[in-house]
DRENKOLPA-406856 format. One record per residue (C-alpha): residue number from 1; residue in three letters; x, y, z. Coordinates in nm, 4 decimals. Last residue first. Layout:
N
(r NUM,'ALA',(X,Y,Z))
...
//
This chain:
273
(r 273,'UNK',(0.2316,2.6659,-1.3830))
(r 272,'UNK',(0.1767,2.6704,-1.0606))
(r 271,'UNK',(0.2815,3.0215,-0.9232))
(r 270,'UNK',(0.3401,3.0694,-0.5453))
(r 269,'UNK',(0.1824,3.3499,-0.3971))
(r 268,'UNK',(-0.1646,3.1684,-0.3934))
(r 267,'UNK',(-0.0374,2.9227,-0.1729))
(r 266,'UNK',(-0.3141,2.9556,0.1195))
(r 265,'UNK',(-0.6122,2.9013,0.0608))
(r 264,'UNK',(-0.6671,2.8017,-0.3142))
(r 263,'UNK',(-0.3092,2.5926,-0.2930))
(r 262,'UNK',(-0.3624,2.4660,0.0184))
(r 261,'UNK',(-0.6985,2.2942,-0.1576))
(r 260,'UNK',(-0.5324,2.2207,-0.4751))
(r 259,'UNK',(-0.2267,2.0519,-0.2464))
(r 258,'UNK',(-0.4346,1.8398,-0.0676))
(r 257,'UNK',(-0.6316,1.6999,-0.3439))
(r 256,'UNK',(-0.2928,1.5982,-0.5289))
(r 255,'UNK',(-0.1431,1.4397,-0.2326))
(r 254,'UNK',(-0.4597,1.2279,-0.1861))
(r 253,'UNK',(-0.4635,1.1470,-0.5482))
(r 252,'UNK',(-0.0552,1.0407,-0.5567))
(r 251,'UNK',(-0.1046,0.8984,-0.2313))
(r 250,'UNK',(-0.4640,0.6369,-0.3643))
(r 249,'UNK',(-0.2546,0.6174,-0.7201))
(r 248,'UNK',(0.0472,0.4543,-0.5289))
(r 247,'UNK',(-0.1203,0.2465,-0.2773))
(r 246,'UNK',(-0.3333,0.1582,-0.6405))
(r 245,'UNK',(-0.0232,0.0315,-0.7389))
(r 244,'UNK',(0.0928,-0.2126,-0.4925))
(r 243,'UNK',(0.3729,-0.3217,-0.6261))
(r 242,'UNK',(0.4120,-0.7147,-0.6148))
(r 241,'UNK',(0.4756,-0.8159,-0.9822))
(r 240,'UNK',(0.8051,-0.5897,-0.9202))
(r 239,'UNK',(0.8555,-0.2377,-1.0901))
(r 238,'UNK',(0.9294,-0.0782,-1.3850))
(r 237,'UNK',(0.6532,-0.1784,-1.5964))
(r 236,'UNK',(0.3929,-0.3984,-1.4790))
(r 235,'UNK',(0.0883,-0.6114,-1.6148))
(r 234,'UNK',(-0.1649,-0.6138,-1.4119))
(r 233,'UNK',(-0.3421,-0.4690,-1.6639))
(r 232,'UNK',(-0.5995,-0.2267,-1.4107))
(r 231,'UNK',(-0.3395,-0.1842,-1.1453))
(r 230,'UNK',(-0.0279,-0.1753,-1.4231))
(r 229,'UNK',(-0.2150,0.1520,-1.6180))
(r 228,'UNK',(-0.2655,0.3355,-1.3594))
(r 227,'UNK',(0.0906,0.2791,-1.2482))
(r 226,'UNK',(0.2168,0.3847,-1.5714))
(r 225,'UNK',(-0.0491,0.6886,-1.5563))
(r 224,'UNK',(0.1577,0.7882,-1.2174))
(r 223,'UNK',(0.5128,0.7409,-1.3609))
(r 222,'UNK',(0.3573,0.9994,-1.6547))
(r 221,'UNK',(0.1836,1.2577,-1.4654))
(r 220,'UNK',(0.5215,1.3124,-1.2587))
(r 219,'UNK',(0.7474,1.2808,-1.5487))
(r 218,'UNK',(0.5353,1.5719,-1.8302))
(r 217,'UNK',(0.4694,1.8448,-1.5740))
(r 216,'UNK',(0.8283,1.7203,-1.3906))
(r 215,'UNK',(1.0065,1.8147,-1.7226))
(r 214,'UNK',(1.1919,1.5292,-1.8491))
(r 213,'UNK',(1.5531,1.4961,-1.8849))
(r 212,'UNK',(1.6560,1.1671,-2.0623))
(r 211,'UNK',(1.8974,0.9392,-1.8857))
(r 210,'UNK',(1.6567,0.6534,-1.9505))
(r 209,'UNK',(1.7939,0.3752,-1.6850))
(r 208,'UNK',(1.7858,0.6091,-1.4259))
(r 207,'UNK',(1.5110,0.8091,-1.4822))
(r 206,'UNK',(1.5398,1.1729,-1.5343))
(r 205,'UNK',(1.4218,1.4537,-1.3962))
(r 204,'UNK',(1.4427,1.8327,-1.5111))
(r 203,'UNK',(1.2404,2.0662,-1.2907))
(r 202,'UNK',(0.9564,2.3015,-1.4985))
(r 201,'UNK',(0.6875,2.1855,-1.2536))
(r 200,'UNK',(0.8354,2.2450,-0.9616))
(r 199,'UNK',(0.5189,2.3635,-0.7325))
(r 198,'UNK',(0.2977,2.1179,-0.8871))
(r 197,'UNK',(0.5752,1.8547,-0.9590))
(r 196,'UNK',(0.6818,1.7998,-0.5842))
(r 195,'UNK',(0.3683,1.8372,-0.4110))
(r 194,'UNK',(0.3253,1.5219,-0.6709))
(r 193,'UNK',(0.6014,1.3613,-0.5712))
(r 192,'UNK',(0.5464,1.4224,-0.2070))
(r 191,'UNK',(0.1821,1.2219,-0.2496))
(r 190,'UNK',(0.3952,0.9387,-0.4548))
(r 189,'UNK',(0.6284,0.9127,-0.1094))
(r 188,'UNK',(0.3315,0.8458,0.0730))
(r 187,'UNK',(0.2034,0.6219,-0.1481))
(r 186,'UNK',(0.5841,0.4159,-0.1564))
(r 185,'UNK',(0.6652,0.4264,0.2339))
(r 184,'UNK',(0.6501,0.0559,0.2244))
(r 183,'UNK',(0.4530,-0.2946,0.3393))
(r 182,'UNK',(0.1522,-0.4380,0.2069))
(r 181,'UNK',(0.0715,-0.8039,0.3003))
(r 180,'UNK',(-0.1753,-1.0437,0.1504))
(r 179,'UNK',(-0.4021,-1.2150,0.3435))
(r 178,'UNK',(-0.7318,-1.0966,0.2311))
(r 177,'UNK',(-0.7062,-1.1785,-0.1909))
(r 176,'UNK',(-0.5873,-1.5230,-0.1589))
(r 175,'UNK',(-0.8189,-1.5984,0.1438))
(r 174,'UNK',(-1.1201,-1.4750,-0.1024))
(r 173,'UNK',(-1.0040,-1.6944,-0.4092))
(r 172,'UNK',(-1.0343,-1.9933,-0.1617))
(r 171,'UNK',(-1.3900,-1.9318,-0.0570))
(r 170,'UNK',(-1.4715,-1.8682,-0.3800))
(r 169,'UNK',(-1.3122,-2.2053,-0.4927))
(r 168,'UNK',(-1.5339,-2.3916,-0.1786))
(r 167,'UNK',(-1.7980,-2.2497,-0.2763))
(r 166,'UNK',(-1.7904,-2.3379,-0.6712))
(r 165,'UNK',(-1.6911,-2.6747,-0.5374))
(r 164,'UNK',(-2.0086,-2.6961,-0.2755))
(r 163,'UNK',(-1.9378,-2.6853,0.1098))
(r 162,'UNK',(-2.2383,-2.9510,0.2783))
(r 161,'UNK',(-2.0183,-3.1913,0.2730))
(r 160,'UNK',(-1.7764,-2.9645,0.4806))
(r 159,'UNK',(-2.0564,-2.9782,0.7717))
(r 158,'UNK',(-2.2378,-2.7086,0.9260))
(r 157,'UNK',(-2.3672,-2.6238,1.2951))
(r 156,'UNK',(-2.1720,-2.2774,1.3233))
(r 155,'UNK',(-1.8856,-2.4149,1.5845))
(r 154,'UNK',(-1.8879,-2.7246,1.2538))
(r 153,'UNK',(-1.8082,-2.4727,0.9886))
(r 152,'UNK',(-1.4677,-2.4014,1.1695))
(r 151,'UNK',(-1.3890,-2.7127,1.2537))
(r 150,'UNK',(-1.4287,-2.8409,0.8874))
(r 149,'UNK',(-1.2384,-2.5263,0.7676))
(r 148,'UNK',(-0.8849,-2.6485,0.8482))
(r 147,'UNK',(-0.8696,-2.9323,0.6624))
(r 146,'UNK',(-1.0375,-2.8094,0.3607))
(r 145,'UNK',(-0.8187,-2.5318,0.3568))
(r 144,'UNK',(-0.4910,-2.6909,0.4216))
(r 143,'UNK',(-0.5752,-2.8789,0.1100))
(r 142,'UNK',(-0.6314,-2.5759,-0.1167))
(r 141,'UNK',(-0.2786,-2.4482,-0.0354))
(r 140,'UNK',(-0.1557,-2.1070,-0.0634))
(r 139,'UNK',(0.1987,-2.0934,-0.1612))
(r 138,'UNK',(0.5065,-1.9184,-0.0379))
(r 137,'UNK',(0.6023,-2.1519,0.1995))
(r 136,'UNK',(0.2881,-2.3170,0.3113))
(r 135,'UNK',(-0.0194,-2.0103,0.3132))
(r 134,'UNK',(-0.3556,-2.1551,0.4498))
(r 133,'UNK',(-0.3857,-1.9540,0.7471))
(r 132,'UNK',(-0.7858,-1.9005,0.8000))
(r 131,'UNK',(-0.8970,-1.5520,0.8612))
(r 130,'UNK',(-1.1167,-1.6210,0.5600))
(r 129,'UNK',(-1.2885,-1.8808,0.6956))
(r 128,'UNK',(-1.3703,-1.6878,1.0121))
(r 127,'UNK',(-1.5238,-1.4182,0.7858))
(r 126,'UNK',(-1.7405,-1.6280,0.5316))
(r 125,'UNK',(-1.8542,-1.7401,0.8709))
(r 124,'UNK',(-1.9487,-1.4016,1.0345))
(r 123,'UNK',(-2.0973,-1.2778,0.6981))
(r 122,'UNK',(-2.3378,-1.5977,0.7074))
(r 121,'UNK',(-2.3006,-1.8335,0.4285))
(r 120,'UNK',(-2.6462,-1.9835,0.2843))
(r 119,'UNK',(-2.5957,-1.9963,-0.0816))
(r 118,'UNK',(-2.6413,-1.5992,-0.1381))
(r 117,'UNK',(-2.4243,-1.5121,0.1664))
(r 116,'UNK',(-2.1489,-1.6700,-0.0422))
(r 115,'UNK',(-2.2822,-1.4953,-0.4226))
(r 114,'UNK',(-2.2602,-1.1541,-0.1564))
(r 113,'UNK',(-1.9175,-1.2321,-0.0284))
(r 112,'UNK',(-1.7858,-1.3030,-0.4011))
(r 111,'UNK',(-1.9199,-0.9939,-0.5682))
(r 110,'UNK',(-1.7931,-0.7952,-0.2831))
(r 109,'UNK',(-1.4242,-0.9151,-0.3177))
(r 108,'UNK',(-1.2975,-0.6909,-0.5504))
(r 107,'UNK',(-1.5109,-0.3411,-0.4648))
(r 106,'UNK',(-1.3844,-0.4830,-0.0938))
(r 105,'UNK',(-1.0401,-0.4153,-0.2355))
(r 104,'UNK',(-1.1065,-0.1403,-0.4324))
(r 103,'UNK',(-1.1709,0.0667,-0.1473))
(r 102,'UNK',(-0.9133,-0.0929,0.0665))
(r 101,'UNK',(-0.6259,-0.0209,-0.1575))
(r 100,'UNK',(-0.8206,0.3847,-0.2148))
(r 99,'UNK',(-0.7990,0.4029,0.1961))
(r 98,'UNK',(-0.4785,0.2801,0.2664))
(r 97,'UNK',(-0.3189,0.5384,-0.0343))
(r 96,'UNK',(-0.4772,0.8287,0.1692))
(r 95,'UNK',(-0.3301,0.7045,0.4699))
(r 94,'UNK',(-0.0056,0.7559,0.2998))
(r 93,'UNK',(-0.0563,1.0548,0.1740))
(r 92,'UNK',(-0.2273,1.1955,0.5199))
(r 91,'UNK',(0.1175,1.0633,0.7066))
(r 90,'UNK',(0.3020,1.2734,0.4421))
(r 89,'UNK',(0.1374,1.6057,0.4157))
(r 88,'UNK',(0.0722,1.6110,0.7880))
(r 87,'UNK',(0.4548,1.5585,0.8111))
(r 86,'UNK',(0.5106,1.8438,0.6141))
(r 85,'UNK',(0.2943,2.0787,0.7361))
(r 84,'UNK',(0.4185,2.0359,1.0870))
(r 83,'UNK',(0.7421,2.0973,0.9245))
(r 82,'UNK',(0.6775,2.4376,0.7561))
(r 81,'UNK',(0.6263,2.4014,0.4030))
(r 80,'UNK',(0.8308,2.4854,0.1363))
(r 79,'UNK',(1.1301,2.3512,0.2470))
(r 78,'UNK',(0.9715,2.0720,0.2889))
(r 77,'UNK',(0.9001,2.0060,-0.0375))
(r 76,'UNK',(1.2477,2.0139,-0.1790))
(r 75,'UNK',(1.3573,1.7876,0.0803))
(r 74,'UNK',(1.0956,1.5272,0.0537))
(r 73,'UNK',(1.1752,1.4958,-0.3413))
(r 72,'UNK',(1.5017,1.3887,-0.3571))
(r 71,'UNK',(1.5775,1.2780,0.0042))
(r 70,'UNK',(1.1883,1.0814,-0.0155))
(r 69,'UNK',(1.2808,0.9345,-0.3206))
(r 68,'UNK',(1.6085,0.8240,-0.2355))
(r 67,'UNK',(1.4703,0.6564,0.1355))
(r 66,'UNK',(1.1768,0.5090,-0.1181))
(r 65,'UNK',(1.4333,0.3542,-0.3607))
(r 64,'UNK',(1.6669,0.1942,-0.0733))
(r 63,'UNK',(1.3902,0.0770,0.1436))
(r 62,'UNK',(1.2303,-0.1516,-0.2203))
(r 61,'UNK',(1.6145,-0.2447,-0.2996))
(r 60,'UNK',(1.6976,-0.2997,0.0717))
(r 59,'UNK',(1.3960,-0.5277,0.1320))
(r 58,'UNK',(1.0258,-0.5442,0.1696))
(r 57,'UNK',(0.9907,-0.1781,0.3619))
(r 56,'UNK',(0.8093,-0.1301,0.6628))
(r 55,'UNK',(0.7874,0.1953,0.7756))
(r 54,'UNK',(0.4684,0.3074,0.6338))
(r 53,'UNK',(0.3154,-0.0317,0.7464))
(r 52,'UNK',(0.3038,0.0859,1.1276))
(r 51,'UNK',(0.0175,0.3471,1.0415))
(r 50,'UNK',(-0.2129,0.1581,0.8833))
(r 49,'UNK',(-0.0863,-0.1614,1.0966))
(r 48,'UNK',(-0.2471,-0.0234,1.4033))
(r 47,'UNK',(-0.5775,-0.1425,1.3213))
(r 46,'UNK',(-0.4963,-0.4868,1.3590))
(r 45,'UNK',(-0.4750,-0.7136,1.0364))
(r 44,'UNK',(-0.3468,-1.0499,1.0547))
(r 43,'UNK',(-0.7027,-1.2938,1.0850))
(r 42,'UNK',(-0.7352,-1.1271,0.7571))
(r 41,'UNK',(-1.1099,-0.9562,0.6392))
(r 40,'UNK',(-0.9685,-0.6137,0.7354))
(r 39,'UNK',(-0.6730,-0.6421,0.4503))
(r 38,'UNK',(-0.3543,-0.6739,0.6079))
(r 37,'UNK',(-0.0742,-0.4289,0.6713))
(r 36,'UNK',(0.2772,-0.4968,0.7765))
(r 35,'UNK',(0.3659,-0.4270,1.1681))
(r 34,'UNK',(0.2867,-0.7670,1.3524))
(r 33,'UNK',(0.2721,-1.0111,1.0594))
(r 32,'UNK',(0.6181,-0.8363,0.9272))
(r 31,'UNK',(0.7386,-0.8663,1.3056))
(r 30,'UNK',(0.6604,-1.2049,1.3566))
(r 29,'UNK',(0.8340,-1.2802,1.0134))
(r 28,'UNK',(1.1678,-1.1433,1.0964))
(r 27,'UNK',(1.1880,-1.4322,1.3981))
(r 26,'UNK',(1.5687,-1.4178,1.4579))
(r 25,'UNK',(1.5456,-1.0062,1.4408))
(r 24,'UNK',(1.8446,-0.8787,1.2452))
(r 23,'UNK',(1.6163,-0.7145,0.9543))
(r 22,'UNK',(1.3209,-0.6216,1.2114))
(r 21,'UNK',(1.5767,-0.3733,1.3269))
(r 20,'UNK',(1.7546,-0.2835,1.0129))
(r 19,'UNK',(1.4507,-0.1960,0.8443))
(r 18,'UNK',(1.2772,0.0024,1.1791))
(r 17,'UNK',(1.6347,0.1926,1.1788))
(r 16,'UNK',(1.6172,0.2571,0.8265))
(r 15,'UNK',(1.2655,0.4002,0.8309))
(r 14,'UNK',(1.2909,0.5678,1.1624))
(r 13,'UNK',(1.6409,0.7392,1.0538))
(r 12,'UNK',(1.5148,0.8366,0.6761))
(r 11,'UNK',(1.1937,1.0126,0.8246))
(r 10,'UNK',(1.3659,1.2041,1.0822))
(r 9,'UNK',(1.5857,1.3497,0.8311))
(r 8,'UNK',(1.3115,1.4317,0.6202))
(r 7,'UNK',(1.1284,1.6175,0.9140))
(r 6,'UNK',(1.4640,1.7817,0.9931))
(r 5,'UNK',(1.5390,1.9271,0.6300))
(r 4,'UNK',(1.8446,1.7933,0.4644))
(r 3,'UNK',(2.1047,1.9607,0.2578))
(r 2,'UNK',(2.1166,1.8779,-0.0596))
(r 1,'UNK',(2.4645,1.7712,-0.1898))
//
């Protein structure tokens, strides 16, 4: 078996250890609204979530897969580096895979803000409504929306009647999109893949359920074009409705920046070919 490196190893004890802690917790979902990451227009998101998300993981299936990946793939890597490297490598992946979700995110909602402000909505209101909690279960509810909003539009001198349908349904659409959660190592991990590929490129891999080997030139590009592919369909692959692929494109682009730049200044004794 591969022997770890101590960066990984720290890795795979914080992530497990965070998984198994908020696991037994009697109020799980305190800490998933504490440590998961919103999007800046939810009444959840605190700034400390960008970091705090990367240890969050869904459930055993989605902690299991990363903690694999990151053995795999983390391992290899790292022993290229030095540690300091390494962790830089990883924490920058990650972030980089916050920034591209939140890039395309307000590219997403802009078009509704602005036809809001358009019809007499100030920023600051469009922004209280949307920190309003109107998941039940695992469903969003219309009604608690209405109910909730009167008070809301009433601290800014407005009344519901005054709340057209087509506002009221962009108002909606915009809580949908803000108060979803991200959680997961997975665009970090996509960064080390890539590290992974450009100075392995003629590795064999093989997916489990195609036990095919694939050079890592040909694997690496490919998982990430899938992903591609699922952010702009929707439609996914491999993996659960719920991925968050363009966490994965924002690490695997991040990851892939980082390394050209190394590789001009500093790897130039490796060959990437």
């Amino acid at each position: 078996m591969m022997r770890l490196t101590p960066t990984v190893k720290h890795l795979l004890i914080m992530n497990v250890l965070v998984f198994i802690g908020t696991s037994a917790m009697e109020n799980k979902y305190f800490f998933d609204g504490l440590l998961a990451l919103y999007y800046p227009l939810s009444g959840n998101f605190e700034f400390w979530q960008i970091g705090t998300h990367m240890f969050m993981h869904g459930n055993f299936t989605h902690l299991l897969f990363n903690m694999f990946a990151l053995w795999m793939f983390g391992t290899a890597v790292e022993r290229v580096f030095d540690q300091r490297k390494f962790i830089t490598f990883y924490i920058s992946c990650g972030l980089g895979a916050v920034a591209l979700t939140f890039v395309v995110y307000f590219i997403q909602v802009y078009p509704t803000i602005n036809a809001l402000e358009s019809t007499g909505f100030s920023y600051d209101l469009i922004q209280d409504l949307t920190k309003l909690n109107i998941l039940e279960g695992n469903m969003y509810k219309g009604e608690l929306l209405a109910n909730k909003m009167q008070a809301v539009l009433e601290s800014y001198g407005l009344s519901i009647n005054q709340v057209d349908e087509s506002s009221f349904s962009a108002l909606f659409d915009l809580n949908v999109k803000s108060n979803g959660a991200m959680v997961g190592a997975s665009g970090a991990i996509m960064g080390i893949l890539v590290a992974f590929g450009l100075l392995n490129p003629n590795a064999e891999l093989m997916l489990i359920f195609l036990p095919i080997p694939i050079k890592a030139k040909y694997f690496i590009p490919g998982i990430i074009a899938l992903d591609l592919f699922s952010a702009v369909s929707g439609v996914s692959i491999f993996s659960p409705s719920n991925t968050a692929y363009i966490a994965h494109i924002g690490g695997a682009l991040t990851g892939f920046l980082m390394m050209y730049f190394w590789k001009k200044n500093q790897f130039d004794k490796y060959r990437w070919n």
